[in-house]
PLY file of the C-alpha trace (Angstrom):
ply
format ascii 1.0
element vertex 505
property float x
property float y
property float z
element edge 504
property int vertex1
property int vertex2
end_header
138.03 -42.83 79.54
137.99 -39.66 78.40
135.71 -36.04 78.19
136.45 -33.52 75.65
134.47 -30.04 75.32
135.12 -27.14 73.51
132.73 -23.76 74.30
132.08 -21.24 71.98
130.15 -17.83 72.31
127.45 -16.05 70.10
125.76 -19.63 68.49
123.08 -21.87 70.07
121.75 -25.05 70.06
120.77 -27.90 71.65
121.12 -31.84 70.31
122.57 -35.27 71.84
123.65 -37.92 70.46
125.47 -41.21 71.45
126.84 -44.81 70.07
127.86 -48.34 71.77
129.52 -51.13 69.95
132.56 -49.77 67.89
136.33 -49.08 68.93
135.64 -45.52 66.88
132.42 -44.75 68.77
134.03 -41.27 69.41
134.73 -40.34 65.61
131.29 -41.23 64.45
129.65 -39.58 67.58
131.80 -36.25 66.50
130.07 -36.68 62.73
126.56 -37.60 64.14
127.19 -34.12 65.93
128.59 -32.40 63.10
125.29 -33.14 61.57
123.45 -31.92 63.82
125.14 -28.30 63.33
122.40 -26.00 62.45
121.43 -26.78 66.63
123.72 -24.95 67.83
126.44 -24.50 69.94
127.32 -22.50 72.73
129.06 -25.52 73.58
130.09 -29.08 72.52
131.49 -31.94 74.57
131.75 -35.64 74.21
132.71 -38.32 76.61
134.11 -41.56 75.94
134.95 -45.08 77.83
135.21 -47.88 75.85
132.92 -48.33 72.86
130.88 -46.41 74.44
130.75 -42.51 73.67
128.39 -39.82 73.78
127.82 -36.17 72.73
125.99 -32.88 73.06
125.98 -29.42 71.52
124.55 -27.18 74.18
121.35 -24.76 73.35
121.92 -21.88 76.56
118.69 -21.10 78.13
119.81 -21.64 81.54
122.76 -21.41 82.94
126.13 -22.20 81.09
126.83 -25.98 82.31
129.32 -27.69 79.59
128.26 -30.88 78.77
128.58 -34.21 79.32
128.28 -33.52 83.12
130.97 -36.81 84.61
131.46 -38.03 88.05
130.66 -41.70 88.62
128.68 -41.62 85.71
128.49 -39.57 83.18
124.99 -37.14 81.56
124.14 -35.39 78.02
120.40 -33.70 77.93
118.52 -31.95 75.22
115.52 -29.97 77.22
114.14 -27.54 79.86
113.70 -28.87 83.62
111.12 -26.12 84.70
111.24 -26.37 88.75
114.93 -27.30 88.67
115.27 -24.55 90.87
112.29 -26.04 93.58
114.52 -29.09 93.49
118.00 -27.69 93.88
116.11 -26.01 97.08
115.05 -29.39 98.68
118.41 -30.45 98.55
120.46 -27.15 99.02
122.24 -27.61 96.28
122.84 -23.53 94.69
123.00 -23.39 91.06
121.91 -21.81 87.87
122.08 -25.26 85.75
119.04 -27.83 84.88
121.31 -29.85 83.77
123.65 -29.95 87.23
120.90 -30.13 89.44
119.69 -33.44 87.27
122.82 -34.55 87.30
123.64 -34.26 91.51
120.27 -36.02 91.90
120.78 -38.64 89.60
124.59 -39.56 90.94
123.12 -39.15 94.73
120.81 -42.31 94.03
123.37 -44.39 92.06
125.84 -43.77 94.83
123.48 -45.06 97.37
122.99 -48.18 94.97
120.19 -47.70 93.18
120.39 -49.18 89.76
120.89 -46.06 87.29
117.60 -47.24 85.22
115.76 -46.90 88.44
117.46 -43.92 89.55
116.99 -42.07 86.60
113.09 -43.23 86.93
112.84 -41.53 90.57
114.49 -38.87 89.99
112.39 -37.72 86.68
109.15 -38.53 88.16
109.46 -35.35 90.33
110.74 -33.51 87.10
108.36 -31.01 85.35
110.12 -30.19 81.81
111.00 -31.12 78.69
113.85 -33.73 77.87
115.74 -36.37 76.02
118.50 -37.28 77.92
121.30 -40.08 78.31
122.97 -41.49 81.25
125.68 -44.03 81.17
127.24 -45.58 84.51
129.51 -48.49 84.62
128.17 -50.82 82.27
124.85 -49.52 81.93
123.44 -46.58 79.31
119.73 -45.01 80.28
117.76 -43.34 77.64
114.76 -41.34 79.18
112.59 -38.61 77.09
109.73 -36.67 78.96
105.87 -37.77 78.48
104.69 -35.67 76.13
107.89 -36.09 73.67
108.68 -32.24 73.06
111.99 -32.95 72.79
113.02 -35.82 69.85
114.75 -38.35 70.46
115.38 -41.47 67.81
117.60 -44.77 67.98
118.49 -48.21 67.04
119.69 -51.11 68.75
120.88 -55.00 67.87
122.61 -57.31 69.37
124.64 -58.45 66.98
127.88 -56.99 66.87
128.69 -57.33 63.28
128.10 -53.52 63.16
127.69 -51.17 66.23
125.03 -51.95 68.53
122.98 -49.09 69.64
122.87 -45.07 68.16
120.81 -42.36 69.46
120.65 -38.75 68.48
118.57 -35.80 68.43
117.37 -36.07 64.43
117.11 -38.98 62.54
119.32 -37.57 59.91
122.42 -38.18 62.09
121.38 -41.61 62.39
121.17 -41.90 58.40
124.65 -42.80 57.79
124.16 -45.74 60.12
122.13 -47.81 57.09
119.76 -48.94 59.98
116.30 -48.66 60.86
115.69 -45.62 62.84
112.63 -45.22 65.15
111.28 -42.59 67.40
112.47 -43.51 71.27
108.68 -43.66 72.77
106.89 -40.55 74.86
108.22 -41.16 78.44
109.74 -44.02 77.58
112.82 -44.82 80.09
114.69 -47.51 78.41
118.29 -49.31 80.25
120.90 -51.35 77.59
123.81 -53.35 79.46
126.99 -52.85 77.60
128.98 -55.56 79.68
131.82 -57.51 77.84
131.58 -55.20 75.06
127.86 -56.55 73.67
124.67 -54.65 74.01
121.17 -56.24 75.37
118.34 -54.24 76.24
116.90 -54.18 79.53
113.35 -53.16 79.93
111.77 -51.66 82.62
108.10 -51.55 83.48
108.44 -47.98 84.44
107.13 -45.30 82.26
106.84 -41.88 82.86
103.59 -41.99 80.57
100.91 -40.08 80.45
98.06 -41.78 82.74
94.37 -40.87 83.82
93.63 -39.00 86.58
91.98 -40.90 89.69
89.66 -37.76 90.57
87.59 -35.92 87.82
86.85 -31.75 87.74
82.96 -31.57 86.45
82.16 -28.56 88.18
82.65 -26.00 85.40
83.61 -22.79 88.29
86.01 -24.93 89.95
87.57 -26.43 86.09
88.18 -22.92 85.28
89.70 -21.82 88.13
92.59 -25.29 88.56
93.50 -24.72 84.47
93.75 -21.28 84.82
96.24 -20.86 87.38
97.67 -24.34 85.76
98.67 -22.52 82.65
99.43 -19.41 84.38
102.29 -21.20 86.24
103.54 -22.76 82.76
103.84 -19.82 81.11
105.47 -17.79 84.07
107.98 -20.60 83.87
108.48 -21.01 79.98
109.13 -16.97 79.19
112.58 -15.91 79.39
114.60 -12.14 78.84
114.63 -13.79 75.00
111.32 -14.86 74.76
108.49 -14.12 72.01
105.31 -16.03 71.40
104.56 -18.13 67.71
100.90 -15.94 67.39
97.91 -16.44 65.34
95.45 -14.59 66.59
93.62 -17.70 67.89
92.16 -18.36 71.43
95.23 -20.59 71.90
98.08 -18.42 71.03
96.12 -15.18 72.45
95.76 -16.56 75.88
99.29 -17.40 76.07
100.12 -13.84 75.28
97.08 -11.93 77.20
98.77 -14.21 80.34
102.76 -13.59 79.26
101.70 -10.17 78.85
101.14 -9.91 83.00
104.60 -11.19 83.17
106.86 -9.08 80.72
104.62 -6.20 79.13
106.87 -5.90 76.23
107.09 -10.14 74.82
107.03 -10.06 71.71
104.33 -11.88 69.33
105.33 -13.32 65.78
102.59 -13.65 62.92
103.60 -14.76 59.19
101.12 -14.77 56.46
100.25 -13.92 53.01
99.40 -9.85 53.09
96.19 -11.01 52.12
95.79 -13.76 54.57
93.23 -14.53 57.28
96.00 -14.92 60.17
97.54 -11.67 59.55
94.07 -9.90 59.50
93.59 -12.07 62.41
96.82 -11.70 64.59
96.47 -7.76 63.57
92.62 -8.06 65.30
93.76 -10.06 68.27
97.01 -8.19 69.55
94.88 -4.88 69.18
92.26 -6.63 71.18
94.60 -7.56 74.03
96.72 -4.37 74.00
99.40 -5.94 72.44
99.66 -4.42 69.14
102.98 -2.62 69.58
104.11 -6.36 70.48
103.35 -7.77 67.35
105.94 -8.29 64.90
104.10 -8.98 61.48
106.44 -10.88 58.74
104.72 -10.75 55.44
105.12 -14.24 53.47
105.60 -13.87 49.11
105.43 -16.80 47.25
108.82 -16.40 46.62
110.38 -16.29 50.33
107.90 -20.05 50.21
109.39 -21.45 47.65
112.58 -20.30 48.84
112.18 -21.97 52.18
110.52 -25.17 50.67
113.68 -27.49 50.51
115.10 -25.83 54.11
111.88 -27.29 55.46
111.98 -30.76 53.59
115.34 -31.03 55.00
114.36 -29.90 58.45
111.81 -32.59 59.06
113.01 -35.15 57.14
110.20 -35.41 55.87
108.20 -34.59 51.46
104.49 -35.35 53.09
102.48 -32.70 51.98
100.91 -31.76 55.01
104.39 -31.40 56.84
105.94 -29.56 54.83
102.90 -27.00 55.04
102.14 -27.26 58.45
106.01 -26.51 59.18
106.90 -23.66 56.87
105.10 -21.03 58.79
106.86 -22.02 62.08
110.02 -22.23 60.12
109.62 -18.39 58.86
108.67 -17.46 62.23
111.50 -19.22 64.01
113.72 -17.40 61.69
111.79 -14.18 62.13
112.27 -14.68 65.99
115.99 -15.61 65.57
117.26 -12.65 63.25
115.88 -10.29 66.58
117.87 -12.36 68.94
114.86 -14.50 70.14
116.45 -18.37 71.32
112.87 -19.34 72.41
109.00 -19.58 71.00
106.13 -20.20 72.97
103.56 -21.63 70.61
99.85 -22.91 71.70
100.46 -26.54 70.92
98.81 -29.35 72.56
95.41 -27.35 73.15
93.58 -29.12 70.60
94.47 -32.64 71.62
93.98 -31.93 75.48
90.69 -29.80 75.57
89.05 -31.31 72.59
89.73 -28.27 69.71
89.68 -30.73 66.50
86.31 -31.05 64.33
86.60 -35.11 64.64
86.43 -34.39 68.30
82.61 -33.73 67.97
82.09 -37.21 66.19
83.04 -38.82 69.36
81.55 -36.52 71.79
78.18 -38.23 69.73
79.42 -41.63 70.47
79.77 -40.36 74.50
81.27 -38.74 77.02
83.53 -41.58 77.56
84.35 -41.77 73.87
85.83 -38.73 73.48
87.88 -38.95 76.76
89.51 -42.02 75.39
90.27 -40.09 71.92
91.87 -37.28 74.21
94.16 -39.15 76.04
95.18 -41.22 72.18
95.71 -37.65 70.67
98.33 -36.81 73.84
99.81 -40.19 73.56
100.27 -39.69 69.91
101.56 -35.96 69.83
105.04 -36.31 69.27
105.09 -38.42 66.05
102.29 -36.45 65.12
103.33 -32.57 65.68
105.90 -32.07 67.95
109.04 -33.76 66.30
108.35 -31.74 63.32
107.77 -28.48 65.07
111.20 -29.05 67.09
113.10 -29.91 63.97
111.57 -26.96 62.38
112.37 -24.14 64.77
115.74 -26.04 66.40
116.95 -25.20 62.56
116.89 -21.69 63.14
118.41 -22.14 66.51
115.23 -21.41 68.57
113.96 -23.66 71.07
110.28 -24.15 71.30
108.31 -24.08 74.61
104.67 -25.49 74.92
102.57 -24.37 77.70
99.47 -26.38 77.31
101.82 -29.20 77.60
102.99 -28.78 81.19
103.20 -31.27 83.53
100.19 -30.01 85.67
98.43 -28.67 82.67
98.16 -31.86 81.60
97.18 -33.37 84.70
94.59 -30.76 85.19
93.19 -30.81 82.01
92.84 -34.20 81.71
90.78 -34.10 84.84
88.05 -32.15 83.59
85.21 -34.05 82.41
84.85 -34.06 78.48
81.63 -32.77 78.84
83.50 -29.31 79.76
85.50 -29.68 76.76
83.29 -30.13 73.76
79.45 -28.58 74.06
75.94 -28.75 71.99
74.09 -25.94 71.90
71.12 -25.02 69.45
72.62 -27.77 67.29
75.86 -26.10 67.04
79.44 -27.44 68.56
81.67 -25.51 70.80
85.10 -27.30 70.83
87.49 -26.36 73.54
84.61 -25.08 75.67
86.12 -24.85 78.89
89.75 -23.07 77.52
87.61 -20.42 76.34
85.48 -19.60 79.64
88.91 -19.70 81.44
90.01 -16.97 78.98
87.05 -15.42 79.77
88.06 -11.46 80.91
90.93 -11.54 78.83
89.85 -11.96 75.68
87.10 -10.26 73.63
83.95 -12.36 72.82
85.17 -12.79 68.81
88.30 -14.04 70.02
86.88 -16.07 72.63
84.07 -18.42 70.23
86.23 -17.79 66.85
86.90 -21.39 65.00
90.23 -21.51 64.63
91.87 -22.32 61.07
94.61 -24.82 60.01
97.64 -22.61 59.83
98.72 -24.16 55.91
95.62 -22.14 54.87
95.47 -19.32 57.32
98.91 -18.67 56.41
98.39 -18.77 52.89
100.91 -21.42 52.27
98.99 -24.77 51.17
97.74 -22.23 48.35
101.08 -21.36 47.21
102.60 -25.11 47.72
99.79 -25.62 45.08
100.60 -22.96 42.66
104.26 -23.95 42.65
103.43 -27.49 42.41
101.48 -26.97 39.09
103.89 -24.53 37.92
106.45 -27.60 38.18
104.45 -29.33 35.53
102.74 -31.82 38.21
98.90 -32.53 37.19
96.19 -31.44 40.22
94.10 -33.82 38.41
96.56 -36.80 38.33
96.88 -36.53 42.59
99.22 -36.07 44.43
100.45 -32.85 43.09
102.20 -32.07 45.74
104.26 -34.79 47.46
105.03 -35.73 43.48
106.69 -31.47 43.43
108.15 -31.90 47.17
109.96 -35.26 46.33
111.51 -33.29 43.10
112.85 -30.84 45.16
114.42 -33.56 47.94
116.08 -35.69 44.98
117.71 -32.58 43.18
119.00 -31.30 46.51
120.32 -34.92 47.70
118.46 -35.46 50.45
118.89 -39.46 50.22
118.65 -39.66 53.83
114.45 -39.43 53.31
114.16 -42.17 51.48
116.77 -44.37 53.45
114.78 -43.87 57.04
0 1
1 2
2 3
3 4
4 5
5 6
6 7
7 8
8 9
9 10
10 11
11 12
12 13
13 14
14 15
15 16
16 17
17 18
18 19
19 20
20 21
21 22
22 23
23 24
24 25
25 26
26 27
27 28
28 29
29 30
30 31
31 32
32 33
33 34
34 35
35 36
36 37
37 38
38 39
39 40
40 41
41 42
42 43
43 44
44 45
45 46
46 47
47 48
48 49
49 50
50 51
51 52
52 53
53 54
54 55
55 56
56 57
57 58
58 59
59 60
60 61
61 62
62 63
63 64
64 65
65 66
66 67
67 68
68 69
69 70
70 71
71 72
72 73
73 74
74 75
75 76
76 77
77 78
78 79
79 80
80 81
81 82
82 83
83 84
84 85
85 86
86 87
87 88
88 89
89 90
90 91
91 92
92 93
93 94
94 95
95 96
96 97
97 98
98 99
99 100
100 101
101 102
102 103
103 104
104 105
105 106
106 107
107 108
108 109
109 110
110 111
111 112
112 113
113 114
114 115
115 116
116 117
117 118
118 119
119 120
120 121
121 122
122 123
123 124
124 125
125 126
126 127
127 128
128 129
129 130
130 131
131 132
132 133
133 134
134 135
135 136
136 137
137 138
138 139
139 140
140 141
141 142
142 143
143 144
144 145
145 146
146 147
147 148
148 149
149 150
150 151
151 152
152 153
153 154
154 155
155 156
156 157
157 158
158 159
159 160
160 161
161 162
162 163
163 164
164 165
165 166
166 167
167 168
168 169
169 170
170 171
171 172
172 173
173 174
174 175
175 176
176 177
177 178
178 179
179 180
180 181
181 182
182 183
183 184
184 185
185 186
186 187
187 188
188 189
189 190
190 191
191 192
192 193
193 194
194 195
195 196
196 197
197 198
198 199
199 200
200 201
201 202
202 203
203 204
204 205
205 206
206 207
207 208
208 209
209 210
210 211
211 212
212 213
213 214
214 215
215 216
216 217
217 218
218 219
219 220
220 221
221 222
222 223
223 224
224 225
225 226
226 227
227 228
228 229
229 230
230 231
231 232
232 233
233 234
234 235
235 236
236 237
237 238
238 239
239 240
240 241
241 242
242 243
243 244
244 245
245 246
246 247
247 248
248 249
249 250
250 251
251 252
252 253
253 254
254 255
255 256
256 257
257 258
258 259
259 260
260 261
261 262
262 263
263 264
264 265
265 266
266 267
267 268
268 269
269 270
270 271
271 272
272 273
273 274
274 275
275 276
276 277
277 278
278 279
279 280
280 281
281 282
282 283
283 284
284 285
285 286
286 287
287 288
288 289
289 290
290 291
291 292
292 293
293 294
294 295
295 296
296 297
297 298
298 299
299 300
300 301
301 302
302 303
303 304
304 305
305 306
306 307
307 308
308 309
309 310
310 311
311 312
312 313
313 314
314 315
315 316
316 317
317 318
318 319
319 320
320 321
321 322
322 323
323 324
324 325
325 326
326 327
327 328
328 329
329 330
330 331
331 332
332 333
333 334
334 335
335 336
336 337
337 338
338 339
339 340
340 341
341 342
342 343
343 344
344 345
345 346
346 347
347 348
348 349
349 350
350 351
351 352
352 353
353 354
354 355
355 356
356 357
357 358
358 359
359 360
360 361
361 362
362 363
363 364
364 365
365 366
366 367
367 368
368 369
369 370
370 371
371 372
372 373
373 374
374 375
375 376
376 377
377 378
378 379
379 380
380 381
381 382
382 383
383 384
384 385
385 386
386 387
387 388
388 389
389 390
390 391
391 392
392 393
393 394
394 395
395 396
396 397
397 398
398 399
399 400
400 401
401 402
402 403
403 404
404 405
405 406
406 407
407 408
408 409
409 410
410 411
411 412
412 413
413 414
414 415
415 416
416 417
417 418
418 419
419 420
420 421
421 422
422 423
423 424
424 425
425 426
426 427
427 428
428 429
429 430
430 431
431 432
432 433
433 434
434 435
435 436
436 437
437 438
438 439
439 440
440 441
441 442
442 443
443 444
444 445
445 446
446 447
447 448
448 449
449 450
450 451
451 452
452 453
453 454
454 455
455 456
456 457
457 458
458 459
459 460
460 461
461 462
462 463
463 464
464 465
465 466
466 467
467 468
468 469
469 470
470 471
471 472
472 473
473 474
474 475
475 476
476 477
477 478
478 479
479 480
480 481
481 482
482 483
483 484
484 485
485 486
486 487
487 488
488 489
489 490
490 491
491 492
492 493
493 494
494 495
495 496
496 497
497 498
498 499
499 500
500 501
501 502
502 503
503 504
């Protein structure tokens, strides 16, 4: 058994990664690692025993904890735990680490006896954060990732011992070298693999840290808008940071994070990327001027060529030529970097809104079919958010080295929101829909009326960037007419850069 860890100043990141089954579990860790480079690191560590070994490169947000953490077992995590400090209270434990406090918890229980599947389990159902994590004891490795899946996490396992048995890491592109099937570990999924005489079988557990109905319901509208707003006025209090900004549209999402960071720290910054000509410029201009915010904003005007530049960094970054992707996550990319280059190392962006309060125009179709239609459709969306948006957001930002932080999807935000009747969340009046009804009354005295009842606009074409994807696309000799103009220009660009690992995943 063994721990190496080297620390280094000035770079950051965050990324884990981990492999059972091979006598040289510790070199291909350190390339699975290697790959993940653009994450980071303020630090890098890797622990070994056996053919087991696992890795992380550290992203420094809070405190400046080395990792793998080792005593009787040993911990790597990717994430935020937001009330670590609440917990390291309850048990008197003094520090300035997430990750120590997690770990003294964890090793408590499995010193008392409790299996580490279960005491992992216990210990992260009091947890309100964001996480993909690994804990190994004895013969036992526990993979956990928080409910909502902010943080990726991917994986394969088999038993057959032909080739190594079970891989993990932060990206699937550090899995790609693997030639195996890669898949994304499931939204509070806690998952314990025995690794006794050397072979690997999965245990499952029926505990999940899922997302689940409330019991109680909020359909008093007074009393919905008073629980959500002090809901997300907690999350955001506990997301912002001395090197925080906020991803900013000028949208009721993104401008009520701000209006409420903006009680906290005065002077957080607010990033906006567009085409000069572009409704979310006009519209983040309109909106931080609004608030009082305008010497906050920090506008970073897009050119087709800077987007065309950027195209292949993006492809790369989430693995990914789908169309809709790659135009979805080229703003956030520019703003991450925008962010970064001022010494920003995290974003708070407005994701989640849509799925938990109803913001989407399908949303109305099944307020139609009922009330109890479109709660069923909320809680799918939430289940479904990571595959969906959040891995590709990470991957997008953690590329430029800045960790993204999503208020709406707090633990008690969620819980809260979820409570209030759907009624509150999508309205009819005089024919006309009001999605994300009760977001906007609890915004209500912060923001102005225009901002308050605005529509909000997909950010590939308030941006300005599906346009351009379009223009370049044709300019690359690829037919609008024939379809699929655009996946057909996006796959061009992954083959002449090399990016096999897309088409081997």
């Amino acid at each position: 058994m063994y721990t190496e860890q080297r620390t280094e100043k000035g770079v950051i990141m965050c990324g884990i990664a981990g492999m059972f089954g091979t006598p040289d579990s510790n070199t291909k860790v350190k390339k699975m690692l290697a790959i993940l480079g653009h994450r980071g690191p303020d630090a890098c560590g890797i622990h070994t025993e056996g053919k087991l070994s696992i890795g992380n490169t550290l992203l420094k947000i809070t405190g400046d904890m080395p990792q793998p953490l080792t005593g009787t077992g040993s911990l790597v995590l990717n994430g935020e735990i937001y009330n670590f400090r609440e917990l390291a209270a309850e048990i008197g434990l003094k520090t300035d680490s997430d990750t120590e406090l997690l770990f003294t918890l964890i090793e408590r229980k499995v010193r008392k006896g409790i299996k580490p599947t279960n005491a992992v389990f216990s210990v992260l159902s009091k947890v309100n954060g964001d996480y993909a994590l690994a804990y190994a004891c004895g013969t036992e490795l526990v993979l956990a990732r928080d409910p909502s899946g902010v943080k990726p996490l991917y994986y394969f396992y088999e038993k057959s011992m032909v080739k190594p048995g079970l891989a993990f890491a932060s990206e699937k592109k550090a899995l790609a070298f693997t030639g195996r099937e890669v898949k994304p570990f499931p939204q509070g999924g806690i998952m314990g693999f025995s690794t006794e005489n050397g072979k690997i079988a999965e245990k499952f557990t029926e505990k999940s840290l899922k997302i689940t109905q409330p019991e109680k319901r909020i359909s008093a509208e007074k009393e919905a808008i008073i629980y959500l707003k002090a809901a997300l006025e907690k999350a955001v209090e506990l997301r912002l940071t001395p090197v925080s900004g906020i991803a900013f549209s000028g949208g009721i999402d993104s401008t009520f994070l701000a209006a409420l960071a903006k009680r906290i720290d005065p002077y957080v910054s607010l990033y906006a990327v567009g085409l000069p000509d572009s409704h979310d410029i006009a519209q983040a201009e309109y909106a931080a001027e609004a608030i009082g915010m305008k010497r906050n904003l920090k506008t970073h005007f897009l050119s087709p060529e800077e987007i065309e530049a950027a195209v292949p960094e993006v492809i790369y970054a989430t693995e990914s030529t789908d169309p809709m992707k790659v135009a979805i996550g080229l703003p956030l990319h520019i703003v991450a970097k925008t962010a970064r280059e001022e010494g920003k190392r995290v974003l708070l962006t407005g994701q989640g809104a849509d799925e938990l309060f109803g913001g989407y125009s399908r949303h109305e179709g099944f307020f139609e079919q009922g009330a109890d239609v479109l709660d069923r459709e909320i809680y799918s969306d939430l289940e479904n958010i990571s595959a969906i948006n959040l891995e590709r957001d990470d991957m997008v930002a953690m590329a430029n080295s800045v960790e993204l932080r999503v208020p709406f999807l707090d633990k008690e935000v969620i819980k809260t929101g979820l409570a209030i009747s759907p009624e509150l969340k999508v309205r009819k009046k005089e024919g006309v829909y009001i999605r994300k009804y009760i977001l906007r009354k609890a915004a209500e005295g912060l923001l102005p009326p225009k901002i308050l009842w605005k529509e909000k606009k997909a950010v590939q074409y308030g941006t300005g960037v599906q346009k351009t994807l379009d223009r370049l696309a044709r300019d690359s000799g690829f037919s609008k007419k024939q379809g699929g103009h655009i996946e057909k220009y996006l796959s061009q660009i992954a083959s002449e850069k090399g990016f096999d690992f897309i088409n081997e995943m």
